[in-house]
N, CA and C atoms of all chains as a GROMACS GRO file, in nm:
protein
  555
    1UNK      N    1  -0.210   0.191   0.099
    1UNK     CA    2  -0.183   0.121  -0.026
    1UNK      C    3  -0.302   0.035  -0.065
    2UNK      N    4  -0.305   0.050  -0.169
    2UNK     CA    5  -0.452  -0.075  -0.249
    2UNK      C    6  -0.368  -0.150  -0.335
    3UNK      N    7  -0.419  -0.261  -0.352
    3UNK     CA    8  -0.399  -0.351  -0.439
    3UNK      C    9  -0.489  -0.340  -0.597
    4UNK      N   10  -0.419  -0.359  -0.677
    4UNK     CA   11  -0.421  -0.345  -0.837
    4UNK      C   12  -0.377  -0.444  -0.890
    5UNK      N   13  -0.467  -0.438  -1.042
    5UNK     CA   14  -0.394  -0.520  -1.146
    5UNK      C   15  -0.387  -0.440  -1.248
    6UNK      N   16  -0.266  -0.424  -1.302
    6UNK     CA   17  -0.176  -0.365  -1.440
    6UNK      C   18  -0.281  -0.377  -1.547
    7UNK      N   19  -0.371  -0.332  -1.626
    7UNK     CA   20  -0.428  -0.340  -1.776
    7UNK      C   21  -0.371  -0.328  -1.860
    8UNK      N   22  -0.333  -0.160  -1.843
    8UNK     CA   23  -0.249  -0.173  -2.011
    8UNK      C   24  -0.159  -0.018  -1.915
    9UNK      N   25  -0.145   0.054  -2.032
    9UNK     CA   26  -0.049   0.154  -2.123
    9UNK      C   27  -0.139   0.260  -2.089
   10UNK      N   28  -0.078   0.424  -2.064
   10UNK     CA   29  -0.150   0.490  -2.071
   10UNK      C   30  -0.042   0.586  -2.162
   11UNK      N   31  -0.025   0.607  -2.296
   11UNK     CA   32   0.048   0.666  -2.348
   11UNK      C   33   0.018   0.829  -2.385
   12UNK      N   34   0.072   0.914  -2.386
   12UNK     CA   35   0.082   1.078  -2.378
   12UNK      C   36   0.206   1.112  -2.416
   13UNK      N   37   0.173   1.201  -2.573
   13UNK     CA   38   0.310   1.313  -2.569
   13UNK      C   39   0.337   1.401  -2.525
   14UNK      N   40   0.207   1.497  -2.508
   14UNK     CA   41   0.194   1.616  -2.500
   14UNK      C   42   0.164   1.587  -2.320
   15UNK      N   43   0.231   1.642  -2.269
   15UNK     CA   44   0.198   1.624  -2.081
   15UNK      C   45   0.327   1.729  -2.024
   16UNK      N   46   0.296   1.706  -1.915
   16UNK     CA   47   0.362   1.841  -1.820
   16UNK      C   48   0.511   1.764  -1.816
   17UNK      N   49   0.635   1.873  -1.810
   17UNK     CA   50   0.765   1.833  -1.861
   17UNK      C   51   0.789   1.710  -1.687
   18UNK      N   52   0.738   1.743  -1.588
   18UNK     CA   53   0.776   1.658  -1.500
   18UNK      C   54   0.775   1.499  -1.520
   19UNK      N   55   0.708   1.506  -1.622
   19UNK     CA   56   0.666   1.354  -1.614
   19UNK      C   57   0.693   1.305  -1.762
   20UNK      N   58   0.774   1.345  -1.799
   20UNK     CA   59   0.885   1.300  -1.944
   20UNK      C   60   0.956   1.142  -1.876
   21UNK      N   61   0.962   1.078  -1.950
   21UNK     CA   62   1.009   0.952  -1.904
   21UNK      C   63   0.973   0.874  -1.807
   22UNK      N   64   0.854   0.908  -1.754
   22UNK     CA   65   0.778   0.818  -1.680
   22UNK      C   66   0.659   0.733  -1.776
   23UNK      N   67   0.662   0.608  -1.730
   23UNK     CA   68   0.525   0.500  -1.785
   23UNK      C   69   0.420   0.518  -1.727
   24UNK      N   70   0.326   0.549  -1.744
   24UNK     CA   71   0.203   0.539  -1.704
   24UNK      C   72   0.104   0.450  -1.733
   25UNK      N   73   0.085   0.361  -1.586
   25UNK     CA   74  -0.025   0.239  -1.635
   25UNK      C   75  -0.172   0.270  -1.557
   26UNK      N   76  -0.211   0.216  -1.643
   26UNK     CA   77  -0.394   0.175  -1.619
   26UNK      C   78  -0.399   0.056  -1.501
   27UNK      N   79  -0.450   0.126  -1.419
   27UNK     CA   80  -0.430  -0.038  -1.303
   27UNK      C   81  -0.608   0.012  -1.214
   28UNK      N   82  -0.664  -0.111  -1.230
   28UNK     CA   83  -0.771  -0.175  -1.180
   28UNK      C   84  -0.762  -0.213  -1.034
   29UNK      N   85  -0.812  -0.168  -0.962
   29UNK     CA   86  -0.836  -0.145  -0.845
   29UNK      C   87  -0.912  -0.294  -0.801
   30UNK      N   88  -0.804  -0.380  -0.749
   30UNK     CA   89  -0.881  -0.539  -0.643
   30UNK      C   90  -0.872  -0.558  -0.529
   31UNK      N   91  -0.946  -0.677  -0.449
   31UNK     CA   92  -0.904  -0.666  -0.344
   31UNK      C   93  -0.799  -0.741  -0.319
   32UNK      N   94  -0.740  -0.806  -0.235
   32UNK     CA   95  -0.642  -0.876  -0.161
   32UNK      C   96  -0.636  -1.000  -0.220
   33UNK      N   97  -0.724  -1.020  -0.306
   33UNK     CA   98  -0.699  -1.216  -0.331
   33UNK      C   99  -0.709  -1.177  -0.510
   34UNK      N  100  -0.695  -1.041  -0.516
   34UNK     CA  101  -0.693  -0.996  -0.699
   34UNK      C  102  -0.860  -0.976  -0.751
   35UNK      N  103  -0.912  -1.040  -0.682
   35UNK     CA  104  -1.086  -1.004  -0.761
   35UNK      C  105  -1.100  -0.873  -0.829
   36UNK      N  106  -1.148  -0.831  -0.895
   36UNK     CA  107  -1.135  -0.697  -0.963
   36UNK      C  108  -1.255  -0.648  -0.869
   37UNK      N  109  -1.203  -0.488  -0.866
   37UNK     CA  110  -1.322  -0.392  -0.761
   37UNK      C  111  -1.382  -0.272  -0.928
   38UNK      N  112  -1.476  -0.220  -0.887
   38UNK     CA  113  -1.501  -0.091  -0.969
   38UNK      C  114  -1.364  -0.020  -1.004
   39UNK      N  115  -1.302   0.057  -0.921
   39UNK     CA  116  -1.205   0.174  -0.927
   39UNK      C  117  -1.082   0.174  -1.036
   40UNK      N  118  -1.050   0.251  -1.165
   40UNK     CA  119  -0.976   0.273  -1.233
   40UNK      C  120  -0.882   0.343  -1.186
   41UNK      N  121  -0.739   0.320  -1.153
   41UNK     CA  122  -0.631   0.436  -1.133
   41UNK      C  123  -0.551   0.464  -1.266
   42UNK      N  124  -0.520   0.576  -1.300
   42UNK     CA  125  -0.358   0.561  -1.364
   42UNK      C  126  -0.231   0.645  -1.245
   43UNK      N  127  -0.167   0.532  -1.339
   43UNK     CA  128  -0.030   0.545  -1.220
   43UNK      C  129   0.107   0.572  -1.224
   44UNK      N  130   0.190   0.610  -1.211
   44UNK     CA  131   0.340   0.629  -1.259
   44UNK      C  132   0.356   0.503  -1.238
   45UNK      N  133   0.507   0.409  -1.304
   45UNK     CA  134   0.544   0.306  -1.264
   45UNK      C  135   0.678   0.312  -1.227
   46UNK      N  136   0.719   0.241  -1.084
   46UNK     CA  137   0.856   0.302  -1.029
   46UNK      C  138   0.930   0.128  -1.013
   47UNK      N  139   0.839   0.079  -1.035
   47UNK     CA  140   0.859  -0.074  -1.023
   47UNK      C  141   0.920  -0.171  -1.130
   48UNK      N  142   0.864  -0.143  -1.233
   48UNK     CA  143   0.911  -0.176  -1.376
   48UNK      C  144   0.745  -0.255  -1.390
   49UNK      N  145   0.675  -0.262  -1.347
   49UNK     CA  146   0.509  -0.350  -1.340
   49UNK      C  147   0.489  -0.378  -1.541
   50UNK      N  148   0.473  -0.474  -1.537
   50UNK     CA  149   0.432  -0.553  -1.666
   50UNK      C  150   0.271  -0.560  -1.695
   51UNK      N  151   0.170  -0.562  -1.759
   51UNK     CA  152   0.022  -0.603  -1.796
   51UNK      C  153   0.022  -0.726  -1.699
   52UNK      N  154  -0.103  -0.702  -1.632
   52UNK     CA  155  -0.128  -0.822  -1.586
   52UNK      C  156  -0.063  -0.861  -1.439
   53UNK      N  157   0.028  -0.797  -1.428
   53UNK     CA  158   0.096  -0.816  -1.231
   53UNK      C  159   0.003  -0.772  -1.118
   54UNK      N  160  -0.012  -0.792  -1.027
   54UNK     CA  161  -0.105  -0.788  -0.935
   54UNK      C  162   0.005  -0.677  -0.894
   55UNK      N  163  -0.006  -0.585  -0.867
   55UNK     CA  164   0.075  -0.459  -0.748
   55UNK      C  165   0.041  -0.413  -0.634
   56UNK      N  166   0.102  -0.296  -0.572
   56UNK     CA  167   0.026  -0.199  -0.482
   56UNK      C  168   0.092  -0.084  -0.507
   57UNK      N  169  -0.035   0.009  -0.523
   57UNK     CA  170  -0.036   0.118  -0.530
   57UNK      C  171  -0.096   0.172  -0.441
   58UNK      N  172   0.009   0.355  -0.391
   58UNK     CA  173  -0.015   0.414  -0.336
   58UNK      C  174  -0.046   0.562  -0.379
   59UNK      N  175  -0.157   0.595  -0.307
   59UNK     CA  176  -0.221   0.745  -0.372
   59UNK      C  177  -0.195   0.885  -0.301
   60UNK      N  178  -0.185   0.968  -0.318
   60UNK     CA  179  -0.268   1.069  -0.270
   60UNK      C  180  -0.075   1.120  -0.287
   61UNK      N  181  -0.062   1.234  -0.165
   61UNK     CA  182   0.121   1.310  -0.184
   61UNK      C  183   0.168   1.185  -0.116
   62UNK      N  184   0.188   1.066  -0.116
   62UNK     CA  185   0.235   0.943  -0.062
   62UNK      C  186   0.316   0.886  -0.205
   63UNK      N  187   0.223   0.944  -0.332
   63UNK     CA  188   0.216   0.891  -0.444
   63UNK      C  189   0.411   0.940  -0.507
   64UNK      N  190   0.456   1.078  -0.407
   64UNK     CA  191   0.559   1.144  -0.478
   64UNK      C  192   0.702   1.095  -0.407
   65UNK      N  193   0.684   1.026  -0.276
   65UNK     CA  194   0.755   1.047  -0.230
   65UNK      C  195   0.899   0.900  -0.228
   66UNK      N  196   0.898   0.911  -0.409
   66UNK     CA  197   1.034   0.790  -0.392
   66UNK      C  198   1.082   0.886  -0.508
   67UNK      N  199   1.227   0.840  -0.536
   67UNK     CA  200   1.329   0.952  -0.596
   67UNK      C  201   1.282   0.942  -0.740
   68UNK      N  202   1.204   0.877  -0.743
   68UNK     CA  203   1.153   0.916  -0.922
   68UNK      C  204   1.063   1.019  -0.932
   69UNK      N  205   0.932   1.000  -0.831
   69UNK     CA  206   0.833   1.100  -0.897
   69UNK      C  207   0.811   1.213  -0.773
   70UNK      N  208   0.943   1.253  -0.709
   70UNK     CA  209   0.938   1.391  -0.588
   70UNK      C  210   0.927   1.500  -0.676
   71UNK      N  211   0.955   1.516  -0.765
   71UNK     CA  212   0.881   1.637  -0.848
   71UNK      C  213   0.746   1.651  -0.957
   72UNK      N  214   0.685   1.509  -0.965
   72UNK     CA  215   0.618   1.500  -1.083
   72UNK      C  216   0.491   1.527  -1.017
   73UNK      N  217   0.416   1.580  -1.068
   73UNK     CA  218   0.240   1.629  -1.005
   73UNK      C  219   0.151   1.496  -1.061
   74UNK      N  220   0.166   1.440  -0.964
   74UNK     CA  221   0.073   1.250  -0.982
   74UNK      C  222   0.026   1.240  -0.824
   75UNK      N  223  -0.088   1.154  -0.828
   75UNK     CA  224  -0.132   1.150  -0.735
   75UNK      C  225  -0.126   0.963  -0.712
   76UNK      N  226  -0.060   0.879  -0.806
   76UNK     CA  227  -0.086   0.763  -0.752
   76UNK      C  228   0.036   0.685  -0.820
   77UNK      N  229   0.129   0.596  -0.737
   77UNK     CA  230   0.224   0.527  -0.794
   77UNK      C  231   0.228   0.429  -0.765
   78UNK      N  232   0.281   0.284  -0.861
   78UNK     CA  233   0.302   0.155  -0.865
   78UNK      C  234   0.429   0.114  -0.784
   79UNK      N  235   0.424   0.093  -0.660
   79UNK     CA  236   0.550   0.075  -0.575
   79UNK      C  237   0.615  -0.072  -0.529
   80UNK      N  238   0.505  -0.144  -0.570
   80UNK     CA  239   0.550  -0.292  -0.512
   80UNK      C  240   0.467  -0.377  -0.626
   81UNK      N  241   0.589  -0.505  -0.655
   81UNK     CA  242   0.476  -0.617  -0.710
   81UNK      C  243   0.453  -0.675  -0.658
   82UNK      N  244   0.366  -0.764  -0.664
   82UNK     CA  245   0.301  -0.832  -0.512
   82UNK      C  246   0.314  -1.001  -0.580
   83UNK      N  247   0.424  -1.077  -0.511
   83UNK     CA  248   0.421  -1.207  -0.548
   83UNK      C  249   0.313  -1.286  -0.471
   84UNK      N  250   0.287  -1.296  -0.358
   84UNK     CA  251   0.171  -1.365  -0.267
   84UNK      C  252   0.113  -1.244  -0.156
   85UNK      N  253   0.014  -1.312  -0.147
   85UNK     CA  254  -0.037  -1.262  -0.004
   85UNK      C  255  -0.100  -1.360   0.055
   86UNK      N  256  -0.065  -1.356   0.190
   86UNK     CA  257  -0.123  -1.490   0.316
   86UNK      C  258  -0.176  -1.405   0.406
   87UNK      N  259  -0.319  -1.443   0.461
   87UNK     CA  260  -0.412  -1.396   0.559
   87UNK      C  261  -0.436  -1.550   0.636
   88UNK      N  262  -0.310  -1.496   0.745
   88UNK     CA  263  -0.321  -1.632   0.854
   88UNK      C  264  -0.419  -1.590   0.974
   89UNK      N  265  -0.448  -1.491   0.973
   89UNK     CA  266  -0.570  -1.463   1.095
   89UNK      C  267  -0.657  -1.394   1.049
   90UNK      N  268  -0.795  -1.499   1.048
   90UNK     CA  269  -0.909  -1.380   1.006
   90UNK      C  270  -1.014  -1.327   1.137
   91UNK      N  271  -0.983  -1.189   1.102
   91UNK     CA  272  -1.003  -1.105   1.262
   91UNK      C  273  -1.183  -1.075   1.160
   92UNK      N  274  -1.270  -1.110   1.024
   92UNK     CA  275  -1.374  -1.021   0.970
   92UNK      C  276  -1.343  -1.109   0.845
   93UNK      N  277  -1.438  -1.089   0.781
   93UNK     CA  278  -1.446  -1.174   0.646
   93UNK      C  279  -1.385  -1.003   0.577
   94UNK      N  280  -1.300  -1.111   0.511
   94UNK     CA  281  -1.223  -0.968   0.425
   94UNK      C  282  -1.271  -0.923   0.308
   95UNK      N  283  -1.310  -0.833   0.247
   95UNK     CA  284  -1.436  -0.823   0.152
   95UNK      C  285  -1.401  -0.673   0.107
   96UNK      N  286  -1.318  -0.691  -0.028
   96UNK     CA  287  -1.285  -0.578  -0.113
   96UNK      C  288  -1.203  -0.505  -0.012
   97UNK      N  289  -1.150  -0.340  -0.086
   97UNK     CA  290  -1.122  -0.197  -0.035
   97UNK      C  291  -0.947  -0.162   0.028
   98UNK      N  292  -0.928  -0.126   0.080
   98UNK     CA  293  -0.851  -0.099   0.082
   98UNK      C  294  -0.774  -0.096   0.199
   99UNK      N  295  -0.417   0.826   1.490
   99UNK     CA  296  -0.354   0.686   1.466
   99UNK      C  297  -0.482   0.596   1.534
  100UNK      N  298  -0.480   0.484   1.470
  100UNK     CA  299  -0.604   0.383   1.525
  100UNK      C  300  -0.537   0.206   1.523
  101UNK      N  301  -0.646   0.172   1.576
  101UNK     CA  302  -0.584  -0.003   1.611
  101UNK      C  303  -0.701  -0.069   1.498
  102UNK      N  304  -0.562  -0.206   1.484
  102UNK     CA  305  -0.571  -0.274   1.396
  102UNK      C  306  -0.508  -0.402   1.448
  103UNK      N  307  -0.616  -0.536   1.404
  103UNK     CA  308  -0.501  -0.644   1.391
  103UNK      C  309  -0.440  -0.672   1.306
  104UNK      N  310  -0.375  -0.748   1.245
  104UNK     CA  311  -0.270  -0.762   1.151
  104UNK      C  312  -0.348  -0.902   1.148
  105UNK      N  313  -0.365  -0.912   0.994
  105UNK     CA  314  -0.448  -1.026   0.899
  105UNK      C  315  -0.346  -1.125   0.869
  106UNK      N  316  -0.237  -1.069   0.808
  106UNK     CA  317  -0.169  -1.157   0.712
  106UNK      C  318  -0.036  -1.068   0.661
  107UNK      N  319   0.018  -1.106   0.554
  107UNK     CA  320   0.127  -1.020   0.523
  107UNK      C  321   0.098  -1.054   0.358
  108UNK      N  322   0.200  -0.945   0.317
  108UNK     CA  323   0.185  -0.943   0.152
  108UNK      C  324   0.356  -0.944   0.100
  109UNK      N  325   0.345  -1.044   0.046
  109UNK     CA  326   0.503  -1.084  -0.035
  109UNK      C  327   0.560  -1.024  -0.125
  110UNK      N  328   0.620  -0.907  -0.146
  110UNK     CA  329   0.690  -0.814  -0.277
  110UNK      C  330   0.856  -0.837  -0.293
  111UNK      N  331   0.875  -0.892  -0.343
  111UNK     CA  332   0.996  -0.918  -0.385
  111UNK      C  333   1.074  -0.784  -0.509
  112UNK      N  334   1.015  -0.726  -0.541
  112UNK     CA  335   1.009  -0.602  -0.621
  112UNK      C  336   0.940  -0.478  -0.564
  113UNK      N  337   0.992  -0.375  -0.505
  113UNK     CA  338   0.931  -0.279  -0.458
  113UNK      C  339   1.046  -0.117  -0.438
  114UNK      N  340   0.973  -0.015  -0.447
  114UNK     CA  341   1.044   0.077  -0.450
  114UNK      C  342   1.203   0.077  -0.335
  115UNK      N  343   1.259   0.125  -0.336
  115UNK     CA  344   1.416   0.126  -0.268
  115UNK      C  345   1.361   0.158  -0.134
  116UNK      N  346   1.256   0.273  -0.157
  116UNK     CA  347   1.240   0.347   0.021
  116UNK      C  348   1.190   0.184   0.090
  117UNK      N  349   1.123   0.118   0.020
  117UNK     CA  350   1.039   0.043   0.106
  117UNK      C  351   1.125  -0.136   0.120
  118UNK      N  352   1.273  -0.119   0.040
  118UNK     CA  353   1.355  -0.210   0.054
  118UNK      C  354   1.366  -0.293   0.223
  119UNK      N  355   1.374  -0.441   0.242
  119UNK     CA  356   1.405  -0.480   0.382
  119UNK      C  357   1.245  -0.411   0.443
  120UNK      N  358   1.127  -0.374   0.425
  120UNK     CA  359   1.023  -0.309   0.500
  120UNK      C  360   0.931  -0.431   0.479
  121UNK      N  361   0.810  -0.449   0.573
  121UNK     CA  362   0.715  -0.552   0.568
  121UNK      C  363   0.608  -0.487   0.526
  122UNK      N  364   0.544  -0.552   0.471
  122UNK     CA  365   0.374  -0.530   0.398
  122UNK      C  366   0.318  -0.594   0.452
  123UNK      N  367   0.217  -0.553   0.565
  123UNK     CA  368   0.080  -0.647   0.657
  123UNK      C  369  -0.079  -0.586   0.579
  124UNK      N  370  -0.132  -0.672   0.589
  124UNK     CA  371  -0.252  -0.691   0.618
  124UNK      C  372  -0.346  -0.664   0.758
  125UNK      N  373  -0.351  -0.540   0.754
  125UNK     CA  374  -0.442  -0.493   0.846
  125UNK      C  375  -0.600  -0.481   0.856
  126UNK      N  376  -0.651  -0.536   0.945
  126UNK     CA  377  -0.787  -0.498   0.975
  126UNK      C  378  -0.819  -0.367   1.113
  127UNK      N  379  -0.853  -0.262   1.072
  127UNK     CA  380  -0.901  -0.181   1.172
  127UNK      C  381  -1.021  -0.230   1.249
  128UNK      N  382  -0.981  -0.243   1.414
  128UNK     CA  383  -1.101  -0.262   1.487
  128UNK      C  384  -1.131  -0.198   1.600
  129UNK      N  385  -1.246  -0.167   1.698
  129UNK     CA  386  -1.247  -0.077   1.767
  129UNK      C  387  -1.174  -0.138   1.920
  130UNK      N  388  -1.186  -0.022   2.026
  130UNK     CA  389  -1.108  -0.088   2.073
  130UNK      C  390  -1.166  -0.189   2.164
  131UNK      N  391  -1.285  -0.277   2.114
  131UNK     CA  392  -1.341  -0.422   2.224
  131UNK      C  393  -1.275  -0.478   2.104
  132UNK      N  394  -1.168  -0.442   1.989
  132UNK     CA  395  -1.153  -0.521   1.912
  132UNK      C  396  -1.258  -0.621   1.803
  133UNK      N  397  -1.382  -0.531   1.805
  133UNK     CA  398  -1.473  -0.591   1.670
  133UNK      C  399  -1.418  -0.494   1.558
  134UNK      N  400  -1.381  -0.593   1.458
  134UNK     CA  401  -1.348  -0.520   1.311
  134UNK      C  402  -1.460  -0.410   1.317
  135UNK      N  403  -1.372  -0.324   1.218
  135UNK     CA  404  -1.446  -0.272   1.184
  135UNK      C  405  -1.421  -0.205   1.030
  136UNK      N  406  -1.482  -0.119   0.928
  136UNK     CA  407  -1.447  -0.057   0.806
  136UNK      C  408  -1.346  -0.187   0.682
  137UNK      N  409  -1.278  -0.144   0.649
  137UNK     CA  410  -1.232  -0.250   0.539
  137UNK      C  411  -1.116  -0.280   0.588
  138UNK      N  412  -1.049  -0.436   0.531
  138UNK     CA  413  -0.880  -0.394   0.556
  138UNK      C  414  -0.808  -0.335   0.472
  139UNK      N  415  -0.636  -0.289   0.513
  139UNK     CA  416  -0.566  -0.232   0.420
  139UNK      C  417  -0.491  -0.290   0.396
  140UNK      N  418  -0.358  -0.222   0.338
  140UNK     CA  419  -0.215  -0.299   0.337
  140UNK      C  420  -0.142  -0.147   0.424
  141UNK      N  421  -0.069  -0.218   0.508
  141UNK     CA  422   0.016  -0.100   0.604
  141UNK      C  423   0.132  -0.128   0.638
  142UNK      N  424   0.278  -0.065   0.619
  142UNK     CA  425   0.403  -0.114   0.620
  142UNK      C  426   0.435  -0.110   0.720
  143UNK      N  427   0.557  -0.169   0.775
  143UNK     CA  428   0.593  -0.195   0.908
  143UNK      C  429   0.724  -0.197   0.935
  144UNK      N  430   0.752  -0.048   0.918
  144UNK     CA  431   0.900  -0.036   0.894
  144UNK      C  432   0.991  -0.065   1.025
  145UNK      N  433   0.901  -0.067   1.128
  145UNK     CA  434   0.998  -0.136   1.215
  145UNK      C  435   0.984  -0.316   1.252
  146UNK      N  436   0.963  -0.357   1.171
  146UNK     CA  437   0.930  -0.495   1.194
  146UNK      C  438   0.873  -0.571   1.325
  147UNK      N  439   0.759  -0.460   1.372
  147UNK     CA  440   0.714  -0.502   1.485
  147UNK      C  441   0.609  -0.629   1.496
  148UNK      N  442   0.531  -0.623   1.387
  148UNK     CA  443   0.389  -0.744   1.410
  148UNK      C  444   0.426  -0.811   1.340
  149UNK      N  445   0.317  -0.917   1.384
  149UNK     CA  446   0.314  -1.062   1.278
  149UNK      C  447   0.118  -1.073   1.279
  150UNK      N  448   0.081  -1.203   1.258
  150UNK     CA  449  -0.053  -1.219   1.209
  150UNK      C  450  -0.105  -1.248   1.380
  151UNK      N  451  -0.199  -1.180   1.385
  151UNK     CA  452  -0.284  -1.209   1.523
  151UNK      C  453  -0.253  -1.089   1.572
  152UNK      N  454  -0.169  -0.994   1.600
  152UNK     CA  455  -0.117  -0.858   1.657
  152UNK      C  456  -0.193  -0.766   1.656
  153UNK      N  457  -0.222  -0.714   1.751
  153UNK     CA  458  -0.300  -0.565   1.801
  153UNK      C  459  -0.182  -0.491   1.747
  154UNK      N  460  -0.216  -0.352   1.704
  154UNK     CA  461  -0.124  -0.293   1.629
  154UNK      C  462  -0.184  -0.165   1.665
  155UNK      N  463  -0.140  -0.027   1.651
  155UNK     CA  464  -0.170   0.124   1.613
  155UNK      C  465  -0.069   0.142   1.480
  156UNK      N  466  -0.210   0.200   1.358
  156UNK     CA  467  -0.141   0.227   1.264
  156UNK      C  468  -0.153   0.369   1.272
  157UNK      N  469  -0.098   0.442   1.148
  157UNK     CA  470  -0.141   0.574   1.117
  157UNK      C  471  -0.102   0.592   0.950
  158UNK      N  472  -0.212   0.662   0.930
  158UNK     CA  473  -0.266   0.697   0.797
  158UNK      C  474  -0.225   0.824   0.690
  159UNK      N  475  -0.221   0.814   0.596
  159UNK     CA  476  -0.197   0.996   0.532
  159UNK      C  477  -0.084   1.029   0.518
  160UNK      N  478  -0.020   1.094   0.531
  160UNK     CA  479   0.074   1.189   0.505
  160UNK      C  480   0.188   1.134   0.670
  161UNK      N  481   0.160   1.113   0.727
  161UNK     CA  482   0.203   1.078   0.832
  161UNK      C  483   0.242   0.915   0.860
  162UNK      N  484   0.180   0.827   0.768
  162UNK     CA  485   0.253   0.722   0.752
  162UNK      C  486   0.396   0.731   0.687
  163UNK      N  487   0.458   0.837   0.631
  163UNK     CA  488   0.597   0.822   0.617
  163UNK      C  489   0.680   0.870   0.699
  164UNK      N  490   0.600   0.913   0.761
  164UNK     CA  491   0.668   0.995   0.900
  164UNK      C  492   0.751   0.868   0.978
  165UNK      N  493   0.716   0.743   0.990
  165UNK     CA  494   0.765   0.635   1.052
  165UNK      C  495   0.862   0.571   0.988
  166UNK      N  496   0.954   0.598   0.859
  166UNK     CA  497   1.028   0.563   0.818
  166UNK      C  498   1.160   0.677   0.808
  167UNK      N  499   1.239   0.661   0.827
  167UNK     CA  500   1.397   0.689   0.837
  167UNK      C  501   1.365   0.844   0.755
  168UNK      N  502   1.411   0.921   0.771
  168UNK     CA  503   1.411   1.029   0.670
  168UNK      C  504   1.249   1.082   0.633
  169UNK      N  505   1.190   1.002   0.674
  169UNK     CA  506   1.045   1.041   0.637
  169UNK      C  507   1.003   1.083   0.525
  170UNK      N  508   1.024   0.944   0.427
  170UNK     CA  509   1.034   0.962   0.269
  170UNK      C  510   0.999   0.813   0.284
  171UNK      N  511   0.855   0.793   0.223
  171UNK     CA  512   0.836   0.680   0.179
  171UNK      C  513   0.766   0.649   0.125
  172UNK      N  514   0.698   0.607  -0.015
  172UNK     CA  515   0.478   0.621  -0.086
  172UNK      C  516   0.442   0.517  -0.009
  173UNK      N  517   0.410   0.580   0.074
  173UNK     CA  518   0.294   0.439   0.196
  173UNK      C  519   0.222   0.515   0.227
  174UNK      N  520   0.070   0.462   0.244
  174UNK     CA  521  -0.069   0.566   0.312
  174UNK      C  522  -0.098   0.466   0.406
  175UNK      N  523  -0.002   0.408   0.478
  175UNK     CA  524  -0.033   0.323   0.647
  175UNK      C  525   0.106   0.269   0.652
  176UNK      N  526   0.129   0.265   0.830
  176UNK     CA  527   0.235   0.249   0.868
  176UNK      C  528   0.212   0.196   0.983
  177UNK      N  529   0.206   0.082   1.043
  177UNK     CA  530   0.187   0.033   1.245
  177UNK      C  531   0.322   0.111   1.239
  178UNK      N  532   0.271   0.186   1.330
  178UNK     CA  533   0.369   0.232   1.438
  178UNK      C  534   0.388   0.178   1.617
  179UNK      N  535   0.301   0.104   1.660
  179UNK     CA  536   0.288   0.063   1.764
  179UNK      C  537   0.257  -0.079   1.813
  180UNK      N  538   0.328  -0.187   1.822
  180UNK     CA  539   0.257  -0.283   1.871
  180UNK      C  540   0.200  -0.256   2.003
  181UNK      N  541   0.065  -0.309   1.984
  181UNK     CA  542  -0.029  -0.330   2.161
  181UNK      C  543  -0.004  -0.417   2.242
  182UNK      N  544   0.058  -0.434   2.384
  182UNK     CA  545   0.068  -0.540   2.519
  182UNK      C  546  -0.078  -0.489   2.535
  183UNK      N  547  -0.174  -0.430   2.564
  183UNK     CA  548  -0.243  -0.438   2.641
  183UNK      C  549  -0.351  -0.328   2.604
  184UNK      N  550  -0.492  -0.330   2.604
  184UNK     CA  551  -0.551  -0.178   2.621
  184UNK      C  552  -0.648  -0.200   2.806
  185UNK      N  553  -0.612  -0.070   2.827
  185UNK     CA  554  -0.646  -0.081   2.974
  185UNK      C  555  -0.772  -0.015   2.972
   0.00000   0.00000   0.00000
């Protein structure tokens, strides 16, 4: 799972029938404390994720496997919003990725 | 599967159903003299084994859902193992 922040909307009419009634957001790829990284995802949203929520998203066939998108051909979904994160032991200076 | 300590944890109060009651850690992969190493992740912990400071074995891919009930879950890391000891 990586951590993201929500941008916007990725709106489509015309798309493959699996993925009729799914939202698709634009989420920015950060690290752990929200800093923004390079990496653009779009993502199904299974969460209800709003603009602007810090999330985690998961990629790859990991991406299918909750009862919304087991049939939809996506490779990355919005599964958690992320209210805090606490790093009580630092084992490395934590620095971006995933 | 590889070792990791466990950094910290991540707070979701909103998250898919599979991953309902499941913990979100903060993992750092390190080798095994335990120097970090590569980046950290976020890795679930469906059996509520670690906390922060914990030697851990996670596993990655397609096989991190393998550690949850039914083996249905969107997670790409999972501790499956807390460490007593490496000999």
């Amino acid at each position: 799972m990586i951590f993201a922040r929500v941008t916007g909307t990725v709106v489509a009419t015309q798309k493959d029938p699996n993925l009729n009634g799914k939202k698709l957001l634009l989420c920015k790829e950060t690290d752990h404390a929200g800093n923004p990284l390079k990496t653009y995802h779009v993502a199904v949203d299974a969460v209800g994720a709003g603009e602007g929520a810090l999330v985690l998203l998961s990629y790859g066939s990991a991406a299918r496997m909750t009862d919304e998108t087991r049939t939809a051909p996506i490779d990355a979904v919005v599964m958690a919003i992320v209210d805090d994160v606490q790093v009580e032991h630092d084992a490395a200076p934590a620095k971006g990725g995933r | 599967m590889k070792l990791g300590i466990v950094t910290g944890k991540v707070w979701a109060t909103r998250k898919v159903k599979e991953l309902e009651g499941c913990r979100l850690l903060i993992v750092q992969p390190v080798s095994s003299d335990r120097t970090p190493v590569d980046l950290p992740l976020v890795a679930a912990d469906p059996g509520g084994l670690a906390g922060a400071g914990d030697v851990v074995v996670y596993v990655t891919s397609t096989d991190a859902a393998a550690a949850f009930p039914g083996g249905l879950a969107p997670v790409n890391a999972s501790v499956v193992e807390l460490v007593d000891r490496i000999a």
